[in-house]
Each structure stands twice: as C-alpha cells, then as structure tokens.
SEPASE-793020 format. One record per atom (N, C-alpha, C): x, y, z. Coordinates in steps of 0.02 Angstrom, whole numbers, plus 50000, padded with zeros to 5 digits. Example, Ala and Ser with C-alpha at 12.3 -4.5 7.8 and 13.67 -1.06 7.14 Angstrom:
<sites>
506604971650390
506154977550390
506604983550390
506424988850354
506844994750357
506455000250394
</sites>
This chain:
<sites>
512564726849681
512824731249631
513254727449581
513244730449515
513794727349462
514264732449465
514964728149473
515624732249472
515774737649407
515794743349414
515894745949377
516444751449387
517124751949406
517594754749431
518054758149379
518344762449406
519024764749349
519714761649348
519894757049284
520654756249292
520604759449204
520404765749183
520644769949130
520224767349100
520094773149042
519604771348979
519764765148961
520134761148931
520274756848896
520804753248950
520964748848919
521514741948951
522184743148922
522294750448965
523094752748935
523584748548946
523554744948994
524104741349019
524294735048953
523744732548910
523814727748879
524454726748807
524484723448788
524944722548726
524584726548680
525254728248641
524844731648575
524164731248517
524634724048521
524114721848490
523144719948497
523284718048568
522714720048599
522274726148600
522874730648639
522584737048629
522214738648574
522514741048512
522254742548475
521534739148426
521644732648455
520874728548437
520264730048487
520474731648526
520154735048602
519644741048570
520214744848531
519964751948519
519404750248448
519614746448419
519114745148367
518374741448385
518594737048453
517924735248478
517354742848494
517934745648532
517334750748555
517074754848531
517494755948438
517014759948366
516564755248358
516724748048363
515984743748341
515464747648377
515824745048455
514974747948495
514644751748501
515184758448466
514894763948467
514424764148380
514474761048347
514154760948250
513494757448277
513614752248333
513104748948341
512484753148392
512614756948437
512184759548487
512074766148442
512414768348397
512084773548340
511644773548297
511634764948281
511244763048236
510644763548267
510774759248325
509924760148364
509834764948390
510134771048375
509804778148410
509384780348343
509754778248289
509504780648245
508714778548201
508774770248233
508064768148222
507554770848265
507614772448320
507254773548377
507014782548351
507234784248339
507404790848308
506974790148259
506904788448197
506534786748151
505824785148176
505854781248216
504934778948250
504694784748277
505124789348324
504874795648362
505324799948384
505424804048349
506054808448363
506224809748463
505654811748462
505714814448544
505944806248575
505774800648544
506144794148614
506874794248595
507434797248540
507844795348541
508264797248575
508194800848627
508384801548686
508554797448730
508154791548727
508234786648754
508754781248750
508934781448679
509714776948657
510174782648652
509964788648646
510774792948669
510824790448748
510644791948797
510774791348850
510914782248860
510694777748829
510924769948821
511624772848815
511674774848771
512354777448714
512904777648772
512774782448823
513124787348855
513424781348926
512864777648928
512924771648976
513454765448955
513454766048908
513874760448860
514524761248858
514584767548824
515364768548797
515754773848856
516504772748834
517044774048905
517054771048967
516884764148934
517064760449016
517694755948992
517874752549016
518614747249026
518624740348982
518004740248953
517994736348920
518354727748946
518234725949000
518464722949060
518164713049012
517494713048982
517344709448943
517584705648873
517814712048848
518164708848783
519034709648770
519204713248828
519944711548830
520024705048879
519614701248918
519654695148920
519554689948863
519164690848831
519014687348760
519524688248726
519804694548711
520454696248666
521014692348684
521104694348739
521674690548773
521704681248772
521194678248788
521174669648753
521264670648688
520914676648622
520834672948552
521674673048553
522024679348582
522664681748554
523384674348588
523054674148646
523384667848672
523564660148646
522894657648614
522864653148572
523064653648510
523144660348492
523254658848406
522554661348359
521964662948402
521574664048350
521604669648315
521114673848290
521074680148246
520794684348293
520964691248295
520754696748335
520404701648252
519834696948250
519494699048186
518774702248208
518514704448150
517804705548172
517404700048209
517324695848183
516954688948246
516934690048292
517734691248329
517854691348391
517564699948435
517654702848378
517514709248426
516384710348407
516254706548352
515614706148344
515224704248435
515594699048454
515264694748511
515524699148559
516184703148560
516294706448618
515844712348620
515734716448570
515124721248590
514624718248611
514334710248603
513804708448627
513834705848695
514504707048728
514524704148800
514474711948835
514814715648800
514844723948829
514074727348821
513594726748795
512954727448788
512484721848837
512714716448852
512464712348914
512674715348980
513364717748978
513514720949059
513084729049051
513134733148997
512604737148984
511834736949028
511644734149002
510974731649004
510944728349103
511314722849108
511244721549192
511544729049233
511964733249198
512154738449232
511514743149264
511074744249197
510514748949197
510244746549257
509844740749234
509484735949275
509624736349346
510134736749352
510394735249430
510444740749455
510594745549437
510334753949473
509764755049482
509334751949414
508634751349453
508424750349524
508594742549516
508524740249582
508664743049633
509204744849623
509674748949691
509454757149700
508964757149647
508594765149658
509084771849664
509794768249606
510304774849600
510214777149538
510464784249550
510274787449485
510934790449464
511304789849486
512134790749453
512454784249441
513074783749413
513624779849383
514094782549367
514724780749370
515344784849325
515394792949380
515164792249411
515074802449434
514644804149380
514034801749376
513524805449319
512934802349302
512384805449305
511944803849280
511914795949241
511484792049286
511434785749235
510924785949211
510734781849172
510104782849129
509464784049156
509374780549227
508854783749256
508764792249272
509534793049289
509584799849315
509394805349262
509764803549190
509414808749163
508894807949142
508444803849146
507564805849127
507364807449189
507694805949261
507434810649331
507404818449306
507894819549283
508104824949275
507744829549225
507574825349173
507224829049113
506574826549132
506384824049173
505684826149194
505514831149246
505974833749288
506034839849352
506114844449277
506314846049224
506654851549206
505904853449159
505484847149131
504514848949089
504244849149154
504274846149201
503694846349254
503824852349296
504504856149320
504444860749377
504704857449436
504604850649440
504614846949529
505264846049529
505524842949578
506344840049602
506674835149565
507074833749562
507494827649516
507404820849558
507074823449623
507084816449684
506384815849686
505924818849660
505044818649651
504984810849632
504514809149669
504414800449668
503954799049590
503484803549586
503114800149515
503784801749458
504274805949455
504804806849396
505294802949417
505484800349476
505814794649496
505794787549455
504984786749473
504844780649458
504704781149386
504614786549338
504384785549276
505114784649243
505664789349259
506574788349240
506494781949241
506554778249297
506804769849326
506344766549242
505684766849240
505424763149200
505614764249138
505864770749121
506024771149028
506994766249021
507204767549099
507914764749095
507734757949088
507334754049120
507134746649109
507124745549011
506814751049004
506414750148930
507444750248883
507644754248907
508354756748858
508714749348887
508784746848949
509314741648944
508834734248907
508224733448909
507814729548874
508214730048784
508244736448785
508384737148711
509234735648681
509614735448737
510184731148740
510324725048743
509884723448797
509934715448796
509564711548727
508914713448700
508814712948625
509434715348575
509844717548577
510414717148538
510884714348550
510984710848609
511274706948605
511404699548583
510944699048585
510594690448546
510544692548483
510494696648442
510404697248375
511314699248355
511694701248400
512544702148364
512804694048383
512484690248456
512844684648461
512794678748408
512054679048384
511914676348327
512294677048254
512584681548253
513044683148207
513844679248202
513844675148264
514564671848278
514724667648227
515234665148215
515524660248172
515084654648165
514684652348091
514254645948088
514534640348144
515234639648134
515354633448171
515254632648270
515384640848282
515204639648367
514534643248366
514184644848332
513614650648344
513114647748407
513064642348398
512624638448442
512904638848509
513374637348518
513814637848585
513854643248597
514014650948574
514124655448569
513594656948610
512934656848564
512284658648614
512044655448657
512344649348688
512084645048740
512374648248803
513124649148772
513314653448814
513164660748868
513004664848807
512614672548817
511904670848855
511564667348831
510954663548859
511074663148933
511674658848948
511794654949017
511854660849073
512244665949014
512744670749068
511874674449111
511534676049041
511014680849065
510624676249108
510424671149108
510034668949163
510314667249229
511054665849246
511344666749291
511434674449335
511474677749264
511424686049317
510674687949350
510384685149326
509554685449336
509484682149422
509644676849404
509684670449468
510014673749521
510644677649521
511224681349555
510634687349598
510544691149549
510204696449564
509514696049599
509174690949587
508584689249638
508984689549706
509564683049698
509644679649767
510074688249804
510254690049753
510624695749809
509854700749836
509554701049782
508924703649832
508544702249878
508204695249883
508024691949925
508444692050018
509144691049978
509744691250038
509794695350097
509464701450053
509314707450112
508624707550152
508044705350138
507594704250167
507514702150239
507094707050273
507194707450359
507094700450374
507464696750429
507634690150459
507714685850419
508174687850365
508764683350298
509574683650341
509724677150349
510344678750371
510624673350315
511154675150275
511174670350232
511834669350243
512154662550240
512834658750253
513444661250192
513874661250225
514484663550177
514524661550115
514454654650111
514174650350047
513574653749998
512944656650041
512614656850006
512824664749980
513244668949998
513434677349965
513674673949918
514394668749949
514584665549873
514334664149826
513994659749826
513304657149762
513084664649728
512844668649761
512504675549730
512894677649695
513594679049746
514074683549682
514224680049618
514344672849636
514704668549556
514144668949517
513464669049529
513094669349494
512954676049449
512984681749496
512814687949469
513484690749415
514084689249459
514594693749424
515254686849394
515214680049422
515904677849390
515474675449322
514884674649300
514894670249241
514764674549199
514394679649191
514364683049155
515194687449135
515484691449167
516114694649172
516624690949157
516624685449188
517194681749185
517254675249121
516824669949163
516724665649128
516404666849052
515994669149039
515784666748969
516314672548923
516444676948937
517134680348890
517654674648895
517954671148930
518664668448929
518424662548881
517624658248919
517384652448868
517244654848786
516864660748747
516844661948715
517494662948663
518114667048717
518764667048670
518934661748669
518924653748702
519314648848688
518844644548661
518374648348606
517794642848576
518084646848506
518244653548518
518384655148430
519094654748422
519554654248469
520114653848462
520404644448457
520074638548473
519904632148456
520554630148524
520484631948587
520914630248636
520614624148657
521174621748702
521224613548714
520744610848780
520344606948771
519614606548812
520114605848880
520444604248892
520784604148980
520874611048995
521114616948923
521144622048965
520494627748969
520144623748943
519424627048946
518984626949001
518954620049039
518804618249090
519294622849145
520134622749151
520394626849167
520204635049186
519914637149125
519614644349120
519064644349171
518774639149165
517884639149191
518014639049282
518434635649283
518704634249362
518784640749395
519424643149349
519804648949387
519324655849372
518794654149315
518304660949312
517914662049374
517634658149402
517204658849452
517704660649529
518244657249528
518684663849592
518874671249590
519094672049511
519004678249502
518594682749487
517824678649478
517424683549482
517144684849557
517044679249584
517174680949637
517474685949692
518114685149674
518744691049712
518604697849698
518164697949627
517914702749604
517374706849624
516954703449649
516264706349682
516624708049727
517124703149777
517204706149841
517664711249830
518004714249790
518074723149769
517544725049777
517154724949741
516524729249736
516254729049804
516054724549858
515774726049897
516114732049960
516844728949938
517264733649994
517294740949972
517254741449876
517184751649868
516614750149892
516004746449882
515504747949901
515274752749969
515614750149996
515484751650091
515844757050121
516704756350083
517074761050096
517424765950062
517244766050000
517694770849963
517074776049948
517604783349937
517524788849919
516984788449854
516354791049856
515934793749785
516404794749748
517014801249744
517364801949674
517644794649655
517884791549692
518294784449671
517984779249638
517294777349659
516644772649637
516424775149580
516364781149588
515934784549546
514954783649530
514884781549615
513964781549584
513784780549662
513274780749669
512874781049759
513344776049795
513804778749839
514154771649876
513764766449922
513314771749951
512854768750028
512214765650000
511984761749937
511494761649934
511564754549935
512174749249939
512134743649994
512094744550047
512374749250095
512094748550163
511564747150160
511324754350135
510704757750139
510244753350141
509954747350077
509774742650068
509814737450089
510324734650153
510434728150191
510764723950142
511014724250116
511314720450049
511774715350097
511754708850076
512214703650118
512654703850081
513314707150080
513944706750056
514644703450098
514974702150056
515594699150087
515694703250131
515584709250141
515974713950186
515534712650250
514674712050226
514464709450298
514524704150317
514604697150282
514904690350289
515454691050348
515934695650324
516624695650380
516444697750427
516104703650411
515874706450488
515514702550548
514974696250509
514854693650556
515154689450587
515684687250576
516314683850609
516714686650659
516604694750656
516854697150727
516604698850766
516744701250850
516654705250884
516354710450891
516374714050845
515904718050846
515294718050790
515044712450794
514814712150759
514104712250798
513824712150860
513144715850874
512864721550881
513534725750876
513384733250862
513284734050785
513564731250753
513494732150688
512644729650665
512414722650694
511994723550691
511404725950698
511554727650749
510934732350771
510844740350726
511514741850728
511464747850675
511234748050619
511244741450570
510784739450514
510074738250524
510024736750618
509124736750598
508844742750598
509264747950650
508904754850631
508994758150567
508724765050577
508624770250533
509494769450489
509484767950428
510014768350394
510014776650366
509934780950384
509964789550347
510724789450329
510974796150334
511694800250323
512124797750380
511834800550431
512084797750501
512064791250528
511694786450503
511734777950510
512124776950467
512104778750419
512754773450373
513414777450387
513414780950400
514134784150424
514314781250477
513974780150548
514034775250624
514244766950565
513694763650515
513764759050529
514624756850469
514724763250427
515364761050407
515894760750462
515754766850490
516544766850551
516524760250599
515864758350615
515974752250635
516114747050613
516004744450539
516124741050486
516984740450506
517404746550494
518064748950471
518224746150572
518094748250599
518324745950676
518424736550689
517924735950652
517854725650669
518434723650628
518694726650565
519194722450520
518944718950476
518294721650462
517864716750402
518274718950323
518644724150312
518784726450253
519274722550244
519774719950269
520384718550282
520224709350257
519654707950309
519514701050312
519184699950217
518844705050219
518844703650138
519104703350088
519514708050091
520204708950061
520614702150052
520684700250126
521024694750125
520784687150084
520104687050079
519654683550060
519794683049984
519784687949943
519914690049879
520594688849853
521224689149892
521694687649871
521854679549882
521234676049930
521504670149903
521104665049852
520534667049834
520244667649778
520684667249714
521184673649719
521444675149643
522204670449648
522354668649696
522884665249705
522734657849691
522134655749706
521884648949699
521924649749616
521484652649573
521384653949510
522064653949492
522404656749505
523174655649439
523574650549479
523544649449529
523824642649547
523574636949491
522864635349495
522634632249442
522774631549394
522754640449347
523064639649277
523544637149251
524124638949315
524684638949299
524744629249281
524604624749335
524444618649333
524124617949292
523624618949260
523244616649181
523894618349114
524284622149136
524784624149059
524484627949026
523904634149051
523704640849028
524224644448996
524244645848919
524814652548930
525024656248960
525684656348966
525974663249015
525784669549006
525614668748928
525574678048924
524744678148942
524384673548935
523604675248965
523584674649028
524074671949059
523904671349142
524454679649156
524794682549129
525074688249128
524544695349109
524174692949074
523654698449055
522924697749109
522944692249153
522434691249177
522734694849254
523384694249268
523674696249335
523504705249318
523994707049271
523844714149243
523324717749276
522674712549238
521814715649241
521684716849295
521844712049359
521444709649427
521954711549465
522714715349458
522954720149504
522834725749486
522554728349445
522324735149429
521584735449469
521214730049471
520674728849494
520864731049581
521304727249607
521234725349672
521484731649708
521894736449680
522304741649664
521934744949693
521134746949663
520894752949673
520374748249746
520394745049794
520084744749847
520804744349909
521454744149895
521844743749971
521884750949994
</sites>
C-alpha cells in the first residue's frame, strides 16, 4: 500500500509562510486536473467522468510532497514561486497516479473513507447494469478505467516537470524519471514478496519499502527543493541519506495502520495486506518472535473476516507492533542525527520533526 493517512487537509502545523504557498500549490493542482477534465470532456462528454473522479483522488490530501520541497526552497533561501509549486503539483500527481495504481493492485475500492477511483466506476456500473458494486465483470472494468485516469496523471506529470527552470530542468526530470521507476521496482518486489513459499529477509522488505515509498515521497521532493533552491552539495547528499530512513520509518507507519488501525482512522480497506500476504515490517517482526508459528500458519489458511481478525490479535499478542514501532523510531533518529551533523538548517530539520511526529502520532 501507499501511505495515505490524515495529519489535516493541509500542513497546518507549518510556518506561514509555507502555509500559505501550500494553499496556492493546491489551486495549481486543482486549475491543472480541471484543465484535463475539461479536455477529456471536449473528446467525449460521457468520459469526463473519469478526470472528475482523478479530480476527487487528487485534491484534500496533506500535500506531504511539496511541503517537503517548500520547506528546502524556504530553508536555503530560494523562491516559493511558481517553479517551485509548478514541480510540486508534478510530484502530487506522481503520488496520485502510484496511489490509483496501487489500489488496483490491492483490489481496494475505497481511500480517504470513500470511494476511490475504482470504486466509483464499481459503482456506476452496478447503478446502468442492475448487478452489485462487488460484481466481478464491473469490478474488473472500474480497476481498468482507474489504470486509464492514473495513466493520465502520470502523463502530466512529465509535461509540468518539463516546465522546471532551464537551468535544472534536466535534473529535475531525471529525477521524476528515477522516482517513477523506483516505485515501479518497489511495487513489483512488494508483490512478488507475497507469493506462496517467498520468505523474504528483513533487508529485502527494506529494499521494497525505500524503493516504493522513500524515493519517490521523500527523496526526490527534498532533492528537487535543494536543486531550485542552489543548496550546498554536502547537504544534498545529506538529504539523500536521511530521505531513505524516513521513508522508510514511513512505510513502517503504514504497515502498522495497515494491520492495526481502525477503517475510520486509515481511511480505505485495512485487511487487504493481510488479506494479500503482503511481507511487511509488521510481518518481518513477527517473524522474530514466539509466536510466530501460529501466526504462520494462520496466513496459510483461509484469510476471510474471521482469519484476519485471529491473525491480527495474534499479530498484537507476539509484540510485532511495538517491535515496529520501535524499528521506525530508530530510523528517524538516525536521519536527524545525520542532518544535524551535515549542518542542515534548523528550521528544516524543525519542519521535518513537525511532519514525521504528526506522522508517527497517528500509529501509537
């Protein structure tokens, strides 16, 4: 799964100044996902349905992407100008787009507590056809038009990154380039990971997650703000270091709402890592304890209502949440230990603590 959690519409906690460039990013994104409703609209009235519901997928999330970017341009000294928020709608239309994608995969049809883009063409095909919202041919035809709407994101995104400043544009998109084929790489290996008699080494969840969620999320927003903001190559390398623990620390949130938190809290199918055998940090720890052959065995049977309910309480009995937990905080402790030793700004290593205790907040 890609983390997609609540710490508030926007990045209230941030400086003003931030803030309010925050809010202008997210009129960009919103002029921009209008525009393409409106072309799409123009070709065939009845598909523009298809970028409203993009639309709906996009905007009111945390914007977790470009208040990292904001936060380096504002740190260094650069401009919190259009440039900067041009490339941040194009990183917020990349997590877009792997968002869709990845519910695919994971065969959920909510997000947020609502309908994700698959869900409502499930839905508006039960409501012309007569059948169920869970009917497998309107299942699978939703899943395929959502492929088609985050396709149509990720094509916008290479056409706004292209738009970056002549002097980094190249980097800019080597960047966006890197992030997307790393989430690609991520997302195989986390699929593969689950496959019956895959037991994959702690190292290798690691590898999946940095791949799927620290470079994209982390890394290429902090690299991108300290390419337009012209920061000092030691603390760039700096960024790149400490991005990949905290994206890291980051998945392993996600895996722990994953397993254990409340639907209202997540806001989208919680059990459909169990459900799916997904090798997560949370099962990493688990297999380090004691009870960890009951646990297994409960993943080889029937995962229903009643298996994933046995195999969370057993999950929650071994201390795997805790062990992850613990896992994650030294992750984020390693990362600003670092910064702090590179001579990162205070106020960016202050806005980065902010982000990732609000983060860590919503899994104790």
């Amino acid at each position: 799964m890609v983390f997609n959690g609540g710490m508030g519409t926007l990045a209230d906690t941030s400086p003003a100044l931030l803030r309010g460039w925050l809010l202008g990013v997210e009129r960009e994104l919103s002029d921009v996902l209008t525009h393409l409703t409106g072309r799409i609209r123009r070709m065939h009235p009845d598909a523009a349905a298809m970028g409203e519901a993009l639309s709906r997928a996009a905007l009111g999330g945390k914007l977790i992407r470009p208040r990292l970017l904001g936060a380096v341009v504002e740190a260094y000294g650069g401009v919190l100008g259009p440039d900067a928020s041009r490339v941040s709608v194009a990183l917020e239309l990349l997590h877009t787009c792997l968002v869709v994608h990845d519910d695919v995969i994971d065969d959920d049809l909510t997000r947020r507590g609502r309908p994700n883009v698959a869900g409502e063409f499930a839905a508006l095909h039960a409501q012309r056809s007569g059948q169920r919202v869970d009917h497998a041919a309107g299942r699978t035809d939703a899943k395929g038009i959502a492929l088609i709407a985050g396709d149509l994101a990720l094509a916008t995104v290479f056409r706004l990154a292209q738009q970056a400043p002549e002097a980094v544009r190249e980097r800019v998109c080597d960047l966006v380039d890197e992030a997307l084929v790393a989430s690609a790489v991520g997302e195989y290996l986390d699929v593969v990971q689950s496959w019956p008699g895959t037991q994959p080494s702690e190292g290798d969840i690691r590898a999946a997650a940095h791949l799927k969620t620290s470079v994209y999320s982390f890394e290429t927003p902090l690299l991108v703000g300290a390419l337009l903001a012209g920061a000092p190559a030691t603390h760039v390398e700096a960024l790149r270091a400490a991005a990949r623990d905290m994206g890291e620390a980051y998945q392993v949130v996600d895996d722990v709402l994953g397993a254990f938190a409340h639907d209202t809290v997540l806001g989208r199918e919680i059990a459909s890592d169990l459900e799916n055998h997904r090798e997560t940090a949370v099962i990493a720890a688990a297999r380090t304890t004691p009870n960890w052959p009951r646990i297994d065995a409960l993943r080889s049977g029937p995962l229903n209502v009643h298996g994933v309910a046995q195999l969370r309480h057993e999950l929650l009995a071994s201390g795997a949440r805790e062990l992850a937990m613990g896992k994650a905080d030294d992750l984020l402790e390693n990362a600003f230990i670092s910064l702090e030793r590179a001579g990162v700004p205070s106020s960016l290593r202050a806005e980065l603590v902010q982000l990732l205790d609000s983060m860590l907040g919503r899994a104790r």
